[in-house]
C-alpha positions as YAML, in Angstrom:
chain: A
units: angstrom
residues:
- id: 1
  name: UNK
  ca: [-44.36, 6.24, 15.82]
- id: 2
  name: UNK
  ca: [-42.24, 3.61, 17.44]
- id: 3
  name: UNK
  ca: [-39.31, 2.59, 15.08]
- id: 4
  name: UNK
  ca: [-38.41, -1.52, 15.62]
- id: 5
  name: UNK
  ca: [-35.53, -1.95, 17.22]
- id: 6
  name: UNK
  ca: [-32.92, -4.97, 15.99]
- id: 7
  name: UNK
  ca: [-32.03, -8.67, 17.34]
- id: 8
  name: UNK
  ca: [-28.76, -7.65, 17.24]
- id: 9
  name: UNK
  ca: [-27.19, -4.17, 18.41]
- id: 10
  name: UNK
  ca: [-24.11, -3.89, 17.29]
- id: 11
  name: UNK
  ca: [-21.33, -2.43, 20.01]
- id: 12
  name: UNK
  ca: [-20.14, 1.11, 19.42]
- id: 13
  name: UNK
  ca: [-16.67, -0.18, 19.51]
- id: 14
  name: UNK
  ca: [-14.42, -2.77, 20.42]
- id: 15
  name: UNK
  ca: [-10.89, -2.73, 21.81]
- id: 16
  name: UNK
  ca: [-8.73, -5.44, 21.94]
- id: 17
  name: UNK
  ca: [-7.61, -6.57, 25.30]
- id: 18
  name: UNK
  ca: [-4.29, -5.23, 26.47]
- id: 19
  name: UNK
  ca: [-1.33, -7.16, 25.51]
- id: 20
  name: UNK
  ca: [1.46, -8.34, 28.38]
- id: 21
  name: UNK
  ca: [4.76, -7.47, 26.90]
- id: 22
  name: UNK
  ca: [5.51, -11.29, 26.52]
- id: 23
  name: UNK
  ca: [3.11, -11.45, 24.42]
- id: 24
  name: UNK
  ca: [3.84, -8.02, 22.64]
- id: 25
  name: UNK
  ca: [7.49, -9.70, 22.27]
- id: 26
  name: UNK
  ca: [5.58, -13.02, 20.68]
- id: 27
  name: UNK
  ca: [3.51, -10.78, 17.90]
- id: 28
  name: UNK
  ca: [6.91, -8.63, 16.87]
- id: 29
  name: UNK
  ca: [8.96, -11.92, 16.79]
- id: 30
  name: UNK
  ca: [6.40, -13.47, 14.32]
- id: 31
  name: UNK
  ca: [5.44, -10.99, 12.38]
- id: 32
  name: UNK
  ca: [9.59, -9.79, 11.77]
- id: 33
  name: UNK
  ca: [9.81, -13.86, 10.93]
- id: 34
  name: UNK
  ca: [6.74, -13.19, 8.05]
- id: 35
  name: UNK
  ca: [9.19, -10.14, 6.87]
- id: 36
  name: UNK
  ca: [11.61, -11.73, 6.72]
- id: 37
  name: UNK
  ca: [10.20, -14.80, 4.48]
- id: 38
  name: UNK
  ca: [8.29, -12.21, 2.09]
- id: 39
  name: UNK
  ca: [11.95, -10.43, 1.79]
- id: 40
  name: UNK
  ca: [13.24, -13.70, 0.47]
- id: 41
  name: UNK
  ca: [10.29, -14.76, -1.63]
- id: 42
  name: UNK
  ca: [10.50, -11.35, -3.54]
- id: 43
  name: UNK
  ca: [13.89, -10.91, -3.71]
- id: 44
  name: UNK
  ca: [14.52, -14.63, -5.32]
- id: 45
  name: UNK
  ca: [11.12, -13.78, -7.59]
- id: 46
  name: UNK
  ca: [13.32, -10.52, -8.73]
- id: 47
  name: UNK
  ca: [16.60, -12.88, -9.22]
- id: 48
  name: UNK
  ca: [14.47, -14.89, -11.17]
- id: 49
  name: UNK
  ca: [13.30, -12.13, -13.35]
- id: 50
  name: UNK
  ca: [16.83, -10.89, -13.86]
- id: 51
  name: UNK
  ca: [17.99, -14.58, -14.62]
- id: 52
  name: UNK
  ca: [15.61, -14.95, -17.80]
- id: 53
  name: UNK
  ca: [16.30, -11.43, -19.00]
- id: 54
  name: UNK
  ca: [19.92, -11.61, -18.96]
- id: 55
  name: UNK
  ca: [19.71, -15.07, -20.67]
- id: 56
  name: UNK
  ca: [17.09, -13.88, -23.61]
- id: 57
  name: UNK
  ca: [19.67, -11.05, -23.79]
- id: 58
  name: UNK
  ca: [22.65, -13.33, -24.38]
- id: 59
  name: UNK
  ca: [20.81, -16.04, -26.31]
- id: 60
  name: UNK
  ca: [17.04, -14.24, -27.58]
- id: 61
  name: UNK
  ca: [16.68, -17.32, -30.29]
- id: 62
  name: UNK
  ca: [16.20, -19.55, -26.97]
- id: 63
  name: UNK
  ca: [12.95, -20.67, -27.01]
- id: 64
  name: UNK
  ca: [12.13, -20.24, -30.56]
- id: 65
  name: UNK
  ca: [10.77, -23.12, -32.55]
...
């Protein structure tokens, strides 16, 4: 009762290759950068937001036909 054995075997598991801490430095500096641009895409999406609520607030027949 021989069972087939695959094409492909898959490895048992994979580490990434150590990092030089240049490179370490490179990773942190571009992921703080991605922060840093989400922080400022949500906070002027929450500005926004604020903006058209106070104004419906102060004026709610703008808009209406």
């Amino acid at each position: 009762m021989d069972e087939p054995v695959p094409d492909e075997v898959a490895p048992a598991k994979l580490t990434p290759p150590a990092l030089s801490r240049i490179e370490s430095a490179a990773i942190a500096r571009r992921r703080r950068g991605r922060n840093i641009a989400m922080l400022i895409v949500l906070a002027g999406i929450a500005v926004l937001f604020y903006a058209i609520a106070m104004v419906k607030i102060v004026k709610p027949d703008l808009g209406a036909h």
